[in-house]
PDB file of N, CA, C and O in Angstrom:
ATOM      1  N   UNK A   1      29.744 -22.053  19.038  1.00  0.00           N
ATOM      2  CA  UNK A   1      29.135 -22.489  17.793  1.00  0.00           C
ATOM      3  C   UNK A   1      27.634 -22.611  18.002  1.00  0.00           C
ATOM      4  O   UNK A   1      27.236 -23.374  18.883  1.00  0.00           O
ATOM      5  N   UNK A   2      26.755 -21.913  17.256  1.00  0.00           N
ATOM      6  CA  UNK A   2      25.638 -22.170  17.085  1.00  0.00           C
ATOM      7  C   UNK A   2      24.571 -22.983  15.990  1.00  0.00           C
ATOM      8  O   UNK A   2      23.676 -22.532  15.274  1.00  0.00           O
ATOM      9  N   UNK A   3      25.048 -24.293  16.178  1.00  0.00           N
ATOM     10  CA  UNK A   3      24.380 -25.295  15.131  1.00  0.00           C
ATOM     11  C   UNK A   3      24.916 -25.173  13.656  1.00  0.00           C
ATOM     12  O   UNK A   3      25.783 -24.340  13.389  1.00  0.00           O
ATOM     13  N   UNK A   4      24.408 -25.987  12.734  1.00  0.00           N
ATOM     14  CA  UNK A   4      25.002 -25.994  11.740  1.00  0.00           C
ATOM     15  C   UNK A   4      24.910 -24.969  10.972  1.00  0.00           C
ATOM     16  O   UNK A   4      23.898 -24.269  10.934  1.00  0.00           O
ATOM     17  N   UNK A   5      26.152 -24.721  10.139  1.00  0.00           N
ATOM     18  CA  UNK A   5      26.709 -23.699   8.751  1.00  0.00           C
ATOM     19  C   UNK A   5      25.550 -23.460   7.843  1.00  0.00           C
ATOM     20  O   UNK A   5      25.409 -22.308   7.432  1.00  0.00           O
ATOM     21  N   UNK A   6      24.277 -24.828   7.284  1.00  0.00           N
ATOM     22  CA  UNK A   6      24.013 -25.001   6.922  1.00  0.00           C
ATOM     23  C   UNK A   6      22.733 -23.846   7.268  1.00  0.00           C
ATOM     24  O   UNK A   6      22.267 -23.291   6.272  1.00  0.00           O
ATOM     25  N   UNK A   7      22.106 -23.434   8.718  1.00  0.00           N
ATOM     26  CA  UNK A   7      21.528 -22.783   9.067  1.00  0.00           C
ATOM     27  C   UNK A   7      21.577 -20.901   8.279  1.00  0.00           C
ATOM     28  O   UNK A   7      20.687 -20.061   8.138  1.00  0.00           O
ATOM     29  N   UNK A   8      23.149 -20.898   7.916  1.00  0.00           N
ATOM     30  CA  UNK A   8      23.726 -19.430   8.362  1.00  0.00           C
ATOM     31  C   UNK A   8      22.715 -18.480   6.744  1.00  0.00           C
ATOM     32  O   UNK A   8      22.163 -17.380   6.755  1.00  0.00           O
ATOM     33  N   UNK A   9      22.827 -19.343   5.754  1.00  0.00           N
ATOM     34  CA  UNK A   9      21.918 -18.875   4.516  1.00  0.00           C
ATOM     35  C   UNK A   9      20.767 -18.383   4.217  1.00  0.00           C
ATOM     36  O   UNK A   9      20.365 -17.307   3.773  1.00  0.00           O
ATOM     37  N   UNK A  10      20.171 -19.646   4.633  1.00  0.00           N
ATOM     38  CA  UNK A  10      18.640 -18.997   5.133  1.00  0.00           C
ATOM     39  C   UNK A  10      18.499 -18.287   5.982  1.00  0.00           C
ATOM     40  O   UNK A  10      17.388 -17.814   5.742  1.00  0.00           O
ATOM     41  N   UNK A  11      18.913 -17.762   7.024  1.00  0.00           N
ATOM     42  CA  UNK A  11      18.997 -17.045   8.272  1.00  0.00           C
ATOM     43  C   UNK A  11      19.546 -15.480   7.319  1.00  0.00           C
ATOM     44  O   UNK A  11      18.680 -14.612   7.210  1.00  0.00           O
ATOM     45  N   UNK A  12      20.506 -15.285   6.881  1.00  0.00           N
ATOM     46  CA  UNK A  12      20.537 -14.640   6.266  1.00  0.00           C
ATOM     47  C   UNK A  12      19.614 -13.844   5.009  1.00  0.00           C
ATOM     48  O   UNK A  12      19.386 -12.634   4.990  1.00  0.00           O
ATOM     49  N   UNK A  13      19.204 -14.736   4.093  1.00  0.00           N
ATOM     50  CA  UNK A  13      18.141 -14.665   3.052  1.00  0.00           C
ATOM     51  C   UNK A  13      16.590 -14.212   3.229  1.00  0.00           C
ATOM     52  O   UNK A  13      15.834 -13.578   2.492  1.00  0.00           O
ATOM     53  N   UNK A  14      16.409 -14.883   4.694  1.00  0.00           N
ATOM     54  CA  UNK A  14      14.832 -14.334   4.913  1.00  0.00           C
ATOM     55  C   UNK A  14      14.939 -13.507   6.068  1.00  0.00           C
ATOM     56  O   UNK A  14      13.812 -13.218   6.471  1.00  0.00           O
ATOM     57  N   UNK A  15      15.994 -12.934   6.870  1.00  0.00           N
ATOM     58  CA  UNK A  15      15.692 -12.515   8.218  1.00  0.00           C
ATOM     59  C   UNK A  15      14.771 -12.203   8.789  1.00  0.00           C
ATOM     60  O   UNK A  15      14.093 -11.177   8.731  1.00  0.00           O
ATOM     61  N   UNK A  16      14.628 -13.891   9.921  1.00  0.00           N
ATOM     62  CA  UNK A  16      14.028 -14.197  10.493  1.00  0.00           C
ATOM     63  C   UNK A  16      13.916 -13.069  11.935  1.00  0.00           C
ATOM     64  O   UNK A  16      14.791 -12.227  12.138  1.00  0.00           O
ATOM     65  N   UNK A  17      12.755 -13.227  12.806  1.00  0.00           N
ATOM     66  CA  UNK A  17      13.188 -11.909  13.902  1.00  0.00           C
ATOM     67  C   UNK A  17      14.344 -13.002  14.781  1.00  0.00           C
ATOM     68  O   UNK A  17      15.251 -12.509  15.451  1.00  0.00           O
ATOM     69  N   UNK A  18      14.204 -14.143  14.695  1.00  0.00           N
ATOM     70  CA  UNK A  18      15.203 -14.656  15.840  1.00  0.00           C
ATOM     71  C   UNK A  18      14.762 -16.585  15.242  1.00  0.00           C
ATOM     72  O   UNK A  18      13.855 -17.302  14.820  1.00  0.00           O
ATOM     73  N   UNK A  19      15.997 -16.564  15.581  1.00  0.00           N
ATOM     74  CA  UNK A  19      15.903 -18.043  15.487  1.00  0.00           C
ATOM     75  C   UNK A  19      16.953 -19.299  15.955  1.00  0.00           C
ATOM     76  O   UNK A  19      18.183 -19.260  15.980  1.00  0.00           O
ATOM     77  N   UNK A  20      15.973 -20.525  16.350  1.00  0.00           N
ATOM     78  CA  UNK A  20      16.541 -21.071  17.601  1.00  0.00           C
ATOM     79  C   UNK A  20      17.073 -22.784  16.694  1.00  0.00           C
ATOM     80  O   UNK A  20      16.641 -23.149  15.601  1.00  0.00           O
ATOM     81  N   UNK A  21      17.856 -23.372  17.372  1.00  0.00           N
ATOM     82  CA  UNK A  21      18.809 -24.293  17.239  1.00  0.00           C
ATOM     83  C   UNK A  21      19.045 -24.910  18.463  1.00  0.00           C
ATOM     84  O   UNK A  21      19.263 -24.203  19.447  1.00  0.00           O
ATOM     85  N   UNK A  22      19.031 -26.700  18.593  1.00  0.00           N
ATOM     86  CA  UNK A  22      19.151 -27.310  19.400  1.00  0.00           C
ATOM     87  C   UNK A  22      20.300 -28.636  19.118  1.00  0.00           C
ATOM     88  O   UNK A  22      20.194 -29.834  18.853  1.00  0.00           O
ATOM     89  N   UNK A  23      21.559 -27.560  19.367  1.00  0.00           N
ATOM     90  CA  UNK A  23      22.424 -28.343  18.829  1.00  0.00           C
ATOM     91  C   UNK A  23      23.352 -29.588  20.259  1.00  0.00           C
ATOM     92  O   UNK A  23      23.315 -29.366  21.469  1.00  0.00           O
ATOM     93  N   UNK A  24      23.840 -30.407  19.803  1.00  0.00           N
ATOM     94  CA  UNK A  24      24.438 -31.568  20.547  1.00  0.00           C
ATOM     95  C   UNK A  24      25.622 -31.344  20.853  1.00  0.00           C
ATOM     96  O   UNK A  24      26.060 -31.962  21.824  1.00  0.00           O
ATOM     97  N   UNK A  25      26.284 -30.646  20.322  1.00  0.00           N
ATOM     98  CA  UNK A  25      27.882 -30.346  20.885  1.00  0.00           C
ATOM     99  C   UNK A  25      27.937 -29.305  21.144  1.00  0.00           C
ATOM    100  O   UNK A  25      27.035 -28.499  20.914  1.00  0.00           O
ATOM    101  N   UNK A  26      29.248 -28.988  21.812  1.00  0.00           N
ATOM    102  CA  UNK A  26      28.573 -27.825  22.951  1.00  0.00           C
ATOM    103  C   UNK A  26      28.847 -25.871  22.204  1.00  0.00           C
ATOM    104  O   UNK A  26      29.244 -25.471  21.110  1.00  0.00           O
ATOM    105  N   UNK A  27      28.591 -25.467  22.913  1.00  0.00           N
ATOM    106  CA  UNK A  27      28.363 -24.183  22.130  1.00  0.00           C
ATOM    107  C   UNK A  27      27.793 -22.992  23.196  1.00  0.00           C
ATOM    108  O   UNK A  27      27.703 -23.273  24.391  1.00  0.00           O
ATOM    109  N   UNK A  28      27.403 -21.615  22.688  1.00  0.00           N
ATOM    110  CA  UNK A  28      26.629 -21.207  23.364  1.00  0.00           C
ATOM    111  C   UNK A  28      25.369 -20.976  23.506  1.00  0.00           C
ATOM    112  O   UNK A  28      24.676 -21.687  22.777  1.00  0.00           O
ATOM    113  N   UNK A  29      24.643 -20.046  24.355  1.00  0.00           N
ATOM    114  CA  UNK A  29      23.385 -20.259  24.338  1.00  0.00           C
ATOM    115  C   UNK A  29      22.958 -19.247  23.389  1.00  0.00           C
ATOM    116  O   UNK A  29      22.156 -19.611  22.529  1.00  0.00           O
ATOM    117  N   UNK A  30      23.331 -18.105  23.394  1.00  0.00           N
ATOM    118  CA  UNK A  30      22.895 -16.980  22.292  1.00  0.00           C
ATOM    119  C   UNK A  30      24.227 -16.130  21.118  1.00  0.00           C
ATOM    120  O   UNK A  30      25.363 -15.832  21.485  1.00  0.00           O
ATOM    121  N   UNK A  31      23.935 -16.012  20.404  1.00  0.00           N
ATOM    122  CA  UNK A  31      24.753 -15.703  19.012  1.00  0.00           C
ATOM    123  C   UNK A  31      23.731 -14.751  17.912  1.00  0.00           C
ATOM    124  O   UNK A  31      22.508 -14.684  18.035  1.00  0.00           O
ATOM    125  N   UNK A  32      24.449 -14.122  16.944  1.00  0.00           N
ATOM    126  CA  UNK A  32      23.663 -13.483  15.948  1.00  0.00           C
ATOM    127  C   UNK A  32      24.658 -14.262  14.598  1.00  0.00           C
ATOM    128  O   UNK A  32      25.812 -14.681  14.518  1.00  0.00           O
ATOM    129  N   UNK A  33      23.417 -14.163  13.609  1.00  0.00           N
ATOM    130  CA  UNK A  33      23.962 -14.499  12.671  1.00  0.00           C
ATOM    131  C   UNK A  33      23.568 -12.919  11.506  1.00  0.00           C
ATOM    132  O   UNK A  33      22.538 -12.752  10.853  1.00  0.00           O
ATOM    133  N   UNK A  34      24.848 -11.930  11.595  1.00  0.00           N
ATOM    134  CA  UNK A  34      24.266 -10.755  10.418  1.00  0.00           C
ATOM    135  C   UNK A  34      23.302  -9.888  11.603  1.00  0.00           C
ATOM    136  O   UNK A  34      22.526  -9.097  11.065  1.00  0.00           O
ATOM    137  N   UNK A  35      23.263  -9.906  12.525  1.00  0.00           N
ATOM    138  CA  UNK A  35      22.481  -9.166  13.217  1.00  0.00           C
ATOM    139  C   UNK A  35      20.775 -10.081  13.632  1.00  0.00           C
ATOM    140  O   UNK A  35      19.865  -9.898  14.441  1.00  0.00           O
ATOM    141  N   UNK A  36      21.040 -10.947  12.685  1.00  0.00           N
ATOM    142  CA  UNK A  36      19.813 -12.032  13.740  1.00  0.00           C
ATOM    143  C   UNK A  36      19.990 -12.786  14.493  1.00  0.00           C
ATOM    144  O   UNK A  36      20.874 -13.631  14.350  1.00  0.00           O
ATOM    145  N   UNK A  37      19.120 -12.727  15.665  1.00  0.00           N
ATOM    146  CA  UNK A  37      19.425 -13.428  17.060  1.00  0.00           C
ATOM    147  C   UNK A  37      19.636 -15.416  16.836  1.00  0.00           C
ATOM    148  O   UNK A  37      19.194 -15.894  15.791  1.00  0.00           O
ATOM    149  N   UNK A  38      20.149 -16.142  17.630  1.00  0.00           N
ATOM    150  CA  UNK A  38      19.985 -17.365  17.021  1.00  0.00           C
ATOM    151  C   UNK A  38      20.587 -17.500  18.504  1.00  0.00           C
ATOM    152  O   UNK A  38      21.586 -17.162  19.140  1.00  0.00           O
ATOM    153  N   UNK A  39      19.368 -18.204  18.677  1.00  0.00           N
ATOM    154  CA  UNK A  39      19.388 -19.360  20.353  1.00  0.00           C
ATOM    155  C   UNK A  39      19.957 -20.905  20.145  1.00  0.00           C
ATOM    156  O   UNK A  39      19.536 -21.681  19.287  1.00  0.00           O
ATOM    157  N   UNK A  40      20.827 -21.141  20.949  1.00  0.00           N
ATOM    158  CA  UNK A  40      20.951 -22.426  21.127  1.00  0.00           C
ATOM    159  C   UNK A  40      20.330 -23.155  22.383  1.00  0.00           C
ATOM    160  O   UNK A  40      20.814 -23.232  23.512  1.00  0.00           O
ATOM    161  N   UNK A  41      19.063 -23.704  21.880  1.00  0.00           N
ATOM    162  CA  UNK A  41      17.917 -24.469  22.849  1.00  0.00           C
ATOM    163  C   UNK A  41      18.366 -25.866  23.342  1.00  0.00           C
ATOM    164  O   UNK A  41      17.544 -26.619  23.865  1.00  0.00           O
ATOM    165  N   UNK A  42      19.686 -26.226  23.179  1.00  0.00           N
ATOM    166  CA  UNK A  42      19.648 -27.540  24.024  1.00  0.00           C
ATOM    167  C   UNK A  42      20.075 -27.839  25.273  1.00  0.00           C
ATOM    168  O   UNK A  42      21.243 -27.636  25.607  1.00  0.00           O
ATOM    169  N   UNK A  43      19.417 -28.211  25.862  1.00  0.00           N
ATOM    170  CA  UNK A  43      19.043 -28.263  27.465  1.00  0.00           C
ATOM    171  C   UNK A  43      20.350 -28.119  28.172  1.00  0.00           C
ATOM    172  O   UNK A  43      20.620 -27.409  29.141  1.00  0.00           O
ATOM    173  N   UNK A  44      21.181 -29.016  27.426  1.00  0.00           N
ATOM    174  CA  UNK A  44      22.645 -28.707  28.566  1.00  0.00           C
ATOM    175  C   UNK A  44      23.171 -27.601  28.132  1.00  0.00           C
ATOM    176  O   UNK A  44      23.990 -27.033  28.855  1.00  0.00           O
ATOM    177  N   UNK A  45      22.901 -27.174  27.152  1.00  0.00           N
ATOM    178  CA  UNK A  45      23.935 -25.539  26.871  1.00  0.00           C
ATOM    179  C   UNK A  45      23.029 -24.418  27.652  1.00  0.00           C
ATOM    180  O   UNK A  45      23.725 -23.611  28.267  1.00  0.00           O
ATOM    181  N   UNK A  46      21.613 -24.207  27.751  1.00  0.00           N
ATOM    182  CA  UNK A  46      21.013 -23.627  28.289  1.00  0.00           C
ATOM    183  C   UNK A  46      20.880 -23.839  29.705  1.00  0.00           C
ATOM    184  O   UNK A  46      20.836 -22.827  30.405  1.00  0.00           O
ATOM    185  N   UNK A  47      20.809 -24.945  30.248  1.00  0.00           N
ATOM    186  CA  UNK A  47      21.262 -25.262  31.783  1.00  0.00           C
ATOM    187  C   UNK A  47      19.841 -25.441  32.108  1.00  0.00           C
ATOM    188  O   UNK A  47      19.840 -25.333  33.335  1.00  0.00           O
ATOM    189  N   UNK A  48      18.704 -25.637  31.760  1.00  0.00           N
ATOM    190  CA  UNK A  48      17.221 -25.660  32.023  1.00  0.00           C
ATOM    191  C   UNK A  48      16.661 -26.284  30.926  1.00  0.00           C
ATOM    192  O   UNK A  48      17.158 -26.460  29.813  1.00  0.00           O
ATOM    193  N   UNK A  49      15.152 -26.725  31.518  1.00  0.00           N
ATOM    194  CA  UNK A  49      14.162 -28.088  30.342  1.00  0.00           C
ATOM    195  C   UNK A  49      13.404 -26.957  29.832  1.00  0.00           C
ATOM    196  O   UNK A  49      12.373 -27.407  29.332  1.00  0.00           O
ATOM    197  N   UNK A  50      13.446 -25.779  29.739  1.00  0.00           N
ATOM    198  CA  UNK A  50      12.863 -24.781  28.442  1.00  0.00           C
ATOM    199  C   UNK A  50      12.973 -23.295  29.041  1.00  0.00           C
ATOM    200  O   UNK A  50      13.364 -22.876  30.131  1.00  0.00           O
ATOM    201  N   UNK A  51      12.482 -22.679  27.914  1.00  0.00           N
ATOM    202  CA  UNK A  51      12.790 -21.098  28.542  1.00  0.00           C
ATOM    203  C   UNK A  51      11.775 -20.595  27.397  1.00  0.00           C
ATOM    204  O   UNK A  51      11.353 -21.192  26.406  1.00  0.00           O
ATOM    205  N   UNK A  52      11.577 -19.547  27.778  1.00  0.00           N
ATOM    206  CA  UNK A  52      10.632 -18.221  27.510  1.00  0.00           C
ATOM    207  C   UNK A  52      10.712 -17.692  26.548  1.00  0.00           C
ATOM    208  O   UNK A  52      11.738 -17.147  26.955  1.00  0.00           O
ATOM    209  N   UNK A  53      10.582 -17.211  25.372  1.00  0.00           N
ATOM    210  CA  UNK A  53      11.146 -15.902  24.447  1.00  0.00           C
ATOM    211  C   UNK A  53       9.323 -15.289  24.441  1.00  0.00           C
ATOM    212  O   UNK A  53       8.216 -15.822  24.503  1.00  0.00           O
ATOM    213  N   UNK A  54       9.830 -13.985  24.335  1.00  0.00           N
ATOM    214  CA  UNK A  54       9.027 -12.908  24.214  1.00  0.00           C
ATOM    215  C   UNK A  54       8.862 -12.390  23.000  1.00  0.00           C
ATOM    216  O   UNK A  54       9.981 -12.132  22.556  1.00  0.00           O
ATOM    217  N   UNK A  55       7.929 -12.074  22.150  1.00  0.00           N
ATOM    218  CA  UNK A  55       8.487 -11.371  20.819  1.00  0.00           C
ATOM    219  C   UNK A  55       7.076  -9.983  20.888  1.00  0.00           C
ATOM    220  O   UNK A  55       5.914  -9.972  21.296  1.00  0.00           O
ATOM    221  N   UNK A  56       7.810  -9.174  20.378  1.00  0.00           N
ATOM    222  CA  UNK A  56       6.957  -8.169  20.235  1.00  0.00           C
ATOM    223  C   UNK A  56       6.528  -7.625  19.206  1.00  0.00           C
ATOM    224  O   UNK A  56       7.048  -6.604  18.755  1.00  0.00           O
ATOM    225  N   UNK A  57       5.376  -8.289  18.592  1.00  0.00           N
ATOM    226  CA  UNK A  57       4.523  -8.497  17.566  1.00  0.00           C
ATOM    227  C   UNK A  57       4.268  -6.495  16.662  1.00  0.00           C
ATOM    228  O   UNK A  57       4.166  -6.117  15.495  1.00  0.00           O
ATOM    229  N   UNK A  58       4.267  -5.915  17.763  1.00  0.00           N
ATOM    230  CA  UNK A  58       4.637  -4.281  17.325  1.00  0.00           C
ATOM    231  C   UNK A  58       5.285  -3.726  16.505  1.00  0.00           C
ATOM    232  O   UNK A  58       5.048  -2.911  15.614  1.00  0.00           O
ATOM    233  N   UNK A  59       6.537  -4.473  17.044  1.00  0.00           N
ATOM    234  CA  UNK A  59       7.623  -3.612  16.895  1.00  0.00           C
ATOM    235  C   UNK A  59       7.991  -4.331  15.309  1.00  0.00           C
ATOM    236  O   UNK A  59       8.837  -3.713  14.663  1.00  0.00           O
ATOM    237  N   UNK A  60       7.339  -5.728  14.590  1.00  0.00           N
ATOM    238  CA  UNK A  60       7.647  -6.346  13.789  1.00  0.00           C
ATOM    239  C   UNK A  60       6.131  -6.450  12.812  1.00  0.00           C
ATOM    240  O   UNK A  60       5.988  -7.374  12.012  1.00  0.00           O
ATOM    241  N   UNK A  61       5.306  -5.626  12.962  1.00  0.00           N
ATOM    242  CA  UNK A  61       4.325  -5.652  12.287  1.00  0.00           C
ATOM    243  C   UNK A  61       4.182  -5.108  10.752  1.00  0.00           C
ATOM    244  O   UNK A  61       3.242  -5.361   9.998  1.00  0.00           O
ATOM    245  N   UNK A  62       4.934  -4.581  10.559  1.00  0.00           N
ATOM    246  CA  UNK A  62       5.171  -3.518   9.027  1.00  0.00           C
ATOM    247  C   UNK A  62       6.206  -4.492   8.267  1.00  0.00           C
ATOM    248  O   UNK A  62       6.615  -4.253   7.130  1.00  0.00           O
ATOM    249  N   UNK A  63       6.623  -5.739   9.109  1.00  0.00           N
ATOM    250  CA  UNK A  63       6.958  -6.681   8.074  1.00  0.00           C
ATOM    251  C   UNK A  63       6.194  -7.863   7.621  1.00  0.00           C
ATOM    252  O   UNK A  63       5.676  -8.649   8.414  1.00  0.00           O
ATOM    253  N   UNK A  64       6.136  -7.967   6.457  1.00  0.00           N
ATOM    254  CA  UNK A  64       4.982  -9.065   6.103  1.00  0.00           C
ATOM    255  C   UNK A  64       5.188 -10.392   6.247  1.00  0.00           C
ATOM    256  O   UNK A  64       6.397 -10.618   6.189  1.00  0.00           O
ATOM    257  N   UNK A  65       4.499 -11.444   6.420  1.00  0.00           N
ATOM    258  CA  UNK A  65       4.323 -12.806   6.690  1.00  0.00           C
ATOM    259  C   UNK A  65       5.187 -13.603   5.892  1.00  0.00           C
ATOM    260  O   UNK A  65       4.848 -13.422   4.722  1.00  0.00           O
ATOM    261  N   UNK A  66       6.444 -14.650   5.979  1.00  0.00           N
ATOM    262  CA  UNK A  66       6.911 -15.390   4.815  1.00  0.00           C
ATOM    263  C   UNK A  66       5.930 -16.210   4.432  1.00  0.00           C
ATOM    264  O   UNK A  66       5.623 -16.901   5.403  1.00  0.00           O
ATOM    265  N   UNK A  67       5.307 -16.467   3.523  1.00  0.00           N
ATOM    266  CA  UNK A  67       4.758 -17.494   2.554  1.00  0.00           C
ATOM    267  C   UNK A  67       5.636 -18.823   2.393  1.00  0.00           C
ATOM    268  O   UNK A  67       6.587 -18.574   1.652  1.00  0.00           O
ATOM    269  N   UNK A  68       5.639 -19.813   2.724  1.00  0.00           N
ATOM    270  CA  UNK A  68       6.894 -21.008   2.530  1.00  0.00           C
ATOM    271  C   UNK A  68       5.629 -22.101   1.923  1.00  0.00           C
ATOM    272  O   UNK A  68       4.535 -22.446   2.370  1.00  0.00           O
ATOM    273  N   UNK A  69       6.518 -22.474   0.499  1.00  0.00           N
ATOM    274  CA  UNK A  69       5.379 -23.748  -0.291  1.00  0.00           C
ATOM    275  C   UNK A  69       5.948 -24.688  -0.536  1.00  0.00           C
ATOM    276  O   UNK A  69       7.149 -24.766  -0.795  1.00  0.00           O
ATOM    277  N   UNK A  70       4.981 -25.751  -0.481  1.00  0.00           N
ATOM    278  CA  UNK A  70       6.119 -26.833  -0.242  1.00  0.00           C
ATOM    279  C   UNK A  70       6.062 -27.334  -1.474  1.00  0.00           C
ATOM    280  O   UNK A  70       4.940 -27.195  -1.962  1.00  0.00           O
ATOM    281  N   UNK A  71       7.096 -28.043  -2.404  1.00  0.00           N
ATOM    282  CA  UNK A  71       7.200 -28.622  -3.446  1.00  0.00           C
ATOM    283  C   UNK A  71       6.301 -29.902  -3.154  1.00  0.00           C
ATOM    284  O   UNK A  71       6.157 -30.765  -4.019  1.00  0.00           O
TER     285      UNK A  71
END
């Protein structure tokens, strides 16, 4: 399980390039939701106090910036 249900919509709706979750019960460390990546960052599922992601700004450039406003 990768964090809450509640995640799976938006993850879907804007596809994100990857996106991370630091959930409390146990689960794994990596999952897709629809073909987007979704990390589970909490320390005991990952087995380490942080880790790395790489993103390659290239290969994701011809997609444009989300705009998010806040009410």
């Amino acid at each position: 399980m990768l964090g809450a249900d509640r995640l799976a919509g938006p993850i879907r709706q804007h596809r994100p390039i990857s996106s991370c979750t630091g959930t409390r019960i146990h689960g794994s460390f990596e999952g897709d939701i629809d073909g987007v990546p979704v990390y589970n960052v909490a320390v005991h599922v990952m087995g380490a106090s942080f880790w790395v992601f790489e993103l390659d700004a290239e290969r994701h450039a011809a997609t444009p910036p989300l705009a998010v406003e806040e009410a």
